[in-house]
Residue frames as qw, qx, qy, qz and C-alpha x, y, z in Angstrom:
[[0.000, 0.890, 0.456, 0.000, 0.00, 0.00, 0.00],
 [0.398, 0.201, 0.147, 0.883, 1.41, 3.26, -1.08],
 [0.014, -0.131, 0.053, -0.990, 0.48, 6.67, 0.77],
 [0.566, -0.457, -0.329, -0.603, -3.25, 6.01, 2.17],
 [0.251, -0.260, 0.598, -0.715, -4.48, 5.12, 5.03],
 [0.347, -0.138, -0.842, -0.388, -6.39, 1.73, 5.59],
 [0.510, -0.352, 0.310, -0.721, -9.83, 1.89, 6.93],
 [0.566, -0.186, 0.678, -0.431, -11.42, -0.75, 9.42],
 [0.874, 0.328, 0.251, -0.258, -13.09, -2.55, 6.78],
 [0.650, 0.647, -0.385, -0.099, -9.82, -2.75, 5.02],
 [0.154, -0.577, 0.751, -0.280, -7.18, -3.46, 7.94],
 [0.843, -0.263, -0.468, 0.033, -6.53, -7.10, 9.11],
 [0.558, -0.612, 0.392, -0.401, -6.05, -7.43, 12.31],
 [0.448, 0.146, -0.880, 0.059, -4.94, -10.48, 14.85],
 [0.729, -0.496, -0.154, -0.446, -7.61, -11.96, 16.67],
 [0.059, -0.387, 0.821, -0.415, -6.47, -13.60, 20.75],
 [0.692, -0.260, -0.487, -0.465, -8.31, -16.82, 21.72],
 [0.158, -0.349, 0.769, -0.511, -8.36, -17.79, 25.19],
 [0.763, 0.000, -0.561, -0.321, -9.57, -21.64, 25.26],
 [0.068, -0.233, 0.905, -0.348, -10.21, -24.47, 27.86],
 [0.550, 0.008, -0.728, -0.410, -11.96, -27.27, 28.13],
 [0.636, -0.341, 0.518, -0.459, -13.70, -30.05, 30.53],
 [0.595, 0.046, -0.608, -0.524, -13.81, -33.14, 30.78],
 [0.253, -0.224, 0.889, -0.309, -15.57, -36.24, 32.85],
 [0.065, -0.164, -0.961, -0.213, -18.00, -39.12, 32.69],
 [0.250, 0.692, 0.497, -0.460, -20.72, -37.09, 32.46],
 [0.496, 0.816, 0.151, 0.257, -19.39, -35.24, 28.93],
 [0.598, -0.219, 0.188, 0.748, -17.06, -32.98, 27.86],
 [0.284, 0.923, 0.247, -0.080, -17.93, -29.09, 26.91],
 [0.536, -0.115, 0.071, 0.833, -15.18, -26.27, 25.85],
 [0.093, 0.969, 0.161, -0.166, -15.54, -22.05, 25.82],
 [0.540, 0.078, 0.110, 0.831, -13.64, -19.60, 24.28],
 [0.014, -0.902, -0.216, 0.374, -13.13, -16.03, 24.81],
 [0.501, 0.325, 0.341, 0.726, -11.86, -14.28, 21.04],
 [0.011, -0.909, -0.146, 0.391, -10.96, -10.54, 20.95],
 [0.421, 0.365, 0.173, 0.812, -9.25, -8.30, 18.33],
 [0.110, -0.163, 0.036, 0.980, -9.30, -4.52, 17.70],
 [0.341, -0.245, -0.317, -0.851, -12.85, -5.13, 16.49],
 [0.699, -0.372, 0.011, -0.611, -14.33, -6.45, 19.52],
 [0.082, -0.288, 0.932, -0.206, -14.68, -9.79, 21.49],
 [0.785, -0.094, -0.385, -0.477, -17.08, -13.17, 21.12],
 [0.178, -0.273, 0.900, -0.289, -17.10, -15.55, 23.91],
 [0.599, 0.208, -0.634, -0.443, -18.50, -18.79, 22.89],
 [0.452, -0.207, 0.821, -0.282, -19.25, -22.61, 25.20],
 [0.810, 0.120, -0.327, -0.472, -20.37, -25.93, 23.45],
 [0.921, -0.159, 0.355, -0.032, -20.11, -29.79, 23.88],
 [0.061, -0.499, 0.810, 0.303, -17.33, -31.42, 22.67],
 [0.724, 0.166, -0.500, -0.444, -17.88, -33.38, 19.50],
 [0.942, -0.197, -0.046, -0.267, -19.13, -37.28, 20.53],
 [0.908, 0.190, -0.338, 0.156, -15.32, -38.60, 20.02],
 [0.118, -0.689, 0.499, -0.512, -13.65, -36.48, 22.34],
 [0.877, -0.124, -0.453, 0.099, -12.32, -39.35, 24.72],
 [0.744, -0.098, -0.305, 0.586, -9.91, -37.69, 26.87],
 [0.268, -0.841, -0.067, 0.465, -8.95, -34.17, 28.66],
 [0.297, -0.609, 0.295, 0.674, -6.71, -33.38, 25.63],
 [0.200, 0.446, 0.777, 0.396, -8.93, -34.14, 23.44],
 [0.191, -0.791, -0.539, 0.219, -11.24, -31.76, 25.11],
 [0.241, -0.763, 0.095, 0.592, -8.85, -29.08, 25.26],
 [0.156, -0.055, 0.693, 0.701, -7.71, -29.61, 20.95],
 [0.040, -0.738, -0.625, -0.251, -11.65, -29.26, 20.41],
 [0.024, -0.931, -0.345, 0.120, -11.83, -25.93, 22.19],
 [0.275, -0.537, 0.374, 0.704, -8.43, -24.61, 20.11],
 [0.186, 0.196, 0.684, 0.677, -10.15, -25.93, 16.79],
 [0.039, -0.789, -0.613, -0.036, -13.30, -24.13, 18.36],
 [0.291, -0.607, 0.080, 0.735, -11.33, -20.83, 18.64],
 [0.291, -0.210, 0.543, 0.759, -9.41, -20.83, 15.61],
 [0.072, 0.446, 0.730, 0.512, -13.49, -21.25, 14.08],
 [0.184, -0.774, -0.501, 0.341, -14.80, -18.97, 16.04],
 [0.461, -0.397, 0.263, 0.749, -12.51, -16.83, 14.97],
 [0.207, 0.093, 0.671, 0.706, -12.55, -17.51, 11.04],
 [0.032, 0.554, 0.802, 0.219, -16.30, -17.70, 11.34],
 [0.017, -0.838, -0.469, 0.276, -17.16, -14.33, 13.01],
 [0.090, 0.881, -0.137, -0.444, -14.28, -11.91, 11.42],
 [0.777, 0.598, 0.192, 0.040, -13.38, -14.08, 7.98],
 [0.727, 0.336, 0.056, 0.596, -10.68, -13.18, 5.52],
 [0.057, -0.881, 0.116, -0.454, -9.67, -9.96, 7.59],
 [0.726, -0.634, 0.268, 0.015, -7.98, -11.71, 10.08],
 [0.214, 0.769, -0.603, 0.000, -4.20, -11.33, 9.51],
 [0.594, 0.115, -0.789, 0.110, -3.66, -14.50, 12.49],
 [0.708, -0.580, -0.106, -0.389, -4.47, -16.23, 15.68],
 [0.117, 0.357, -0.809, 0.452, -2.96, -16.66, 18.71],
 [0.791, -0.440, -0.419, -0.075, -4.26, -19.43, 21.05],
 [0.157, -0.546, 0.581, -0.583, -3.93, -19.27, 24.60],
 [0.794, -0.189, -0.572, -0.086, -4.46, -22.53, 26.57],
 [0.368, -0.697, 0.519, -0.332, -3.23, -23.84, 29.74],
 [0.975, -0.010, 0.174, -0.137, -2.86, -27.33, 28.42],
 [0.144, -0.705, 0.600, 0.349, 0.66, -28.14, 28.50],
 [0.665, 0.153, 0.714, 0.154, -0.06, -31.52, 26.46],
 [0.574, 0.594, 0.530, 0.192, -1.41, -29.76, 23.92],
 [0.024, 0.905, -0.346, -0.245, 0.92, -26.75, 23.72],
 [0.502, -0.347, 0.716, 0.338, 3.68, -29.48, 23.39],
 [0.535, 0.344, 0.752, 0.172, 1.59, -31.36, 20.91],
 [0.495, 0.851, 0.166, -0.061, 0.81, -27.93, 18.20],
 [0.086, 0.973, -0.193, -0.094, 4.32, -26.35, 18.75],
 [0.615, -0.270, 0.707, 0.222, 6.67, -29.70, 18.38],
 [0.516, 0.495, -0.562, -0.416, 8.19, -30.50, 15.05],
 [0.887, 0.125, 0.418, -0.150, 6.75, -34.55, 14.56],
 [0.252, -0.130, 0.771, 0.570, 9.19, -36.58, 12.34],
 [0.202, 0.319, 0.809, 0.451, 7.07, -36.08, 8.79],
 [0.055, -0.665, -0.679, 0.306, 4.84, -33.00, 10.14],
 [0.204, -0.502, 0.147, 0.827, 6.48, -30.37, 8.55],
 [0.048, 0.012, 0.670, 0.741, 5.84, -31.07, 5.20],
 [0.103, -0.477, -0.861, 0.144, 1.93, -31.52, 6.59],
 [0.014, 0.773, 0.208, -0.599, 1.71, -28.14, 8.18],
 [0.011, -0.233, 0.489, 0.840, 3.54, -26.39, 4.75],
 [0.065, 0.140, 0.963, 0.220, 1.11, -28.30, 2.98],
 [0.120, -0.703, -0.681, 0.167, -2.22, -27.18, 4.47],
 [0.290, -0.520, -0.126, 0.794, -1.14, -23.43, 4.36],
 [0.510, 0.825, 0.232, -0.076, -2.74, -20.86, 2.12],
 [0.695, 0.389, 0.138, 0.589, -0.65, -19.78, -0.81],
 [0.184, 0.700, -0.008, 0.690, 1.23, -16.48, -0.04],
 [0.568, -0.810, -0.145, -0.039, 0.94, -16.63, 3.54],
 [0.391, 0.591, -0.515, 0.483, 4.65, -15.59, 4.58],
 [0.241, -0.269, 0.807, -0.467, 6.22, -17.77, 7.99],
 [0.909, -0.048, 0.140, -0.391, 2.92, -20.22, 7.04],
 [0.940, 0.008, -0.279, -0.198, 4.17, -23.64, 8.25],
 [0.711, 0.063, -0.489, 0.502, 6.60, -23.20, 10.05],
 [0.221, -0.563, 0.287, -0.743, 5.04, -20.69, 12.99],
 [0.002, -0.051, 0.746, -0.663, 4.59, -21.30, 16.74],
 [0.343, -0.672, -0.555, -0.351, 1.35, -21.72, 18.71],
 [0.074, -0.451, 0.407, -0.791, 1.34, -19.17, 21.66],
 [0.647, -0.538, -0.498, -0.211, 0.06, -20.21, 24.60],
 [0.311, -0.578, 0.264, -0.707, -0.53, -18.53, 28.54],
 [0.111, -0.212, -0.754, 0.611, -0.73, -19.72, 32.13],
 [0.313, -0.728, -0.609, 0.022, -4.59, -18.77, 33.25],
 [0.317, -0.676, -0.153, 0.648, -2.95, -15.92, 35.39],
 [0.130, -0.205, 0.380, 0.893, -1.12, -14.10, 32.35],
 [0.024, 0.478, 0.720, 0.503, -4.91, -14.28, 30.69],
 [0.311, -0.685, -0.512, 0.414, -6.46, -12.43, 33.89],
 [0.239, -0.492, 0.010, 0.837, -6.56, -8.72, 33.56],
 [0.139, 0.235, 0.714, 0.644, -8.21, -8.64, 29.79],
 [0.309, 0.233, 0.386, -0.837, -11.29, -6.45, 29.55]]
């Protein structure tokens, strides 16, 4: 962009998701709270029927972010950061897996620059505290 100014409707932005999850033998639910620069959506559902485990539970309410996300502010979102407190599943997005690279690259829209080989971010509960 050359010499303008870009308005809201033009700007992308990065949207923060701040995810966690339940689970026991009674079910398994997960909420997220998503903000950007153009507001904030907080969200709660059941984990899908196969969810089997607490870290299951807790990957459903990061893939329920990341849609929550896509779905309310679309192709304006620049990227997402996940926040969790699940160290399993921090390990388990932000570890290079023998053969996983070529996976992530793979899945990435064309032109994205750093797509497949970025980080997930992810918080302690406390460091989430303080957010309005």
């Amino acid at each position: 962009m050359t010499g303008r100014l870009l308005t809201s409707s033009e700007s992308r932005f990065w949207v923060t998701c701040y995810t966690d999850a339940s689970f026991g033998p009674s079910g398994a639910g997960w909420a997220v709270w998503a903000r950007c620069v153009e507001g904030r959506v907080v969200r709660r559902g059941a984990c899908p029927g196969y969810v089997t485990s607490s870290l299951e539970a807790e990957l459903a309410a990061i893939f329920a972010g990341v849609f929550v996300a896509c779905r309310t502010w679309g192709a304006r979102i620049r990227g997402v950061v996940v926040r969790t407190d699940c160290q399993a599943a921090i390990h388990l997005l932000t570890t290079d897996h023998e053969g996983a690279q070529g996976r992530r690259s793979a899945c990435a829209p064309p032109g994205v620059p750093g797509a497949g080989g970025g980080r997930a971010s992810a918080a302690s509960p406390s460091q989430a505290q303080g957010l309005s």
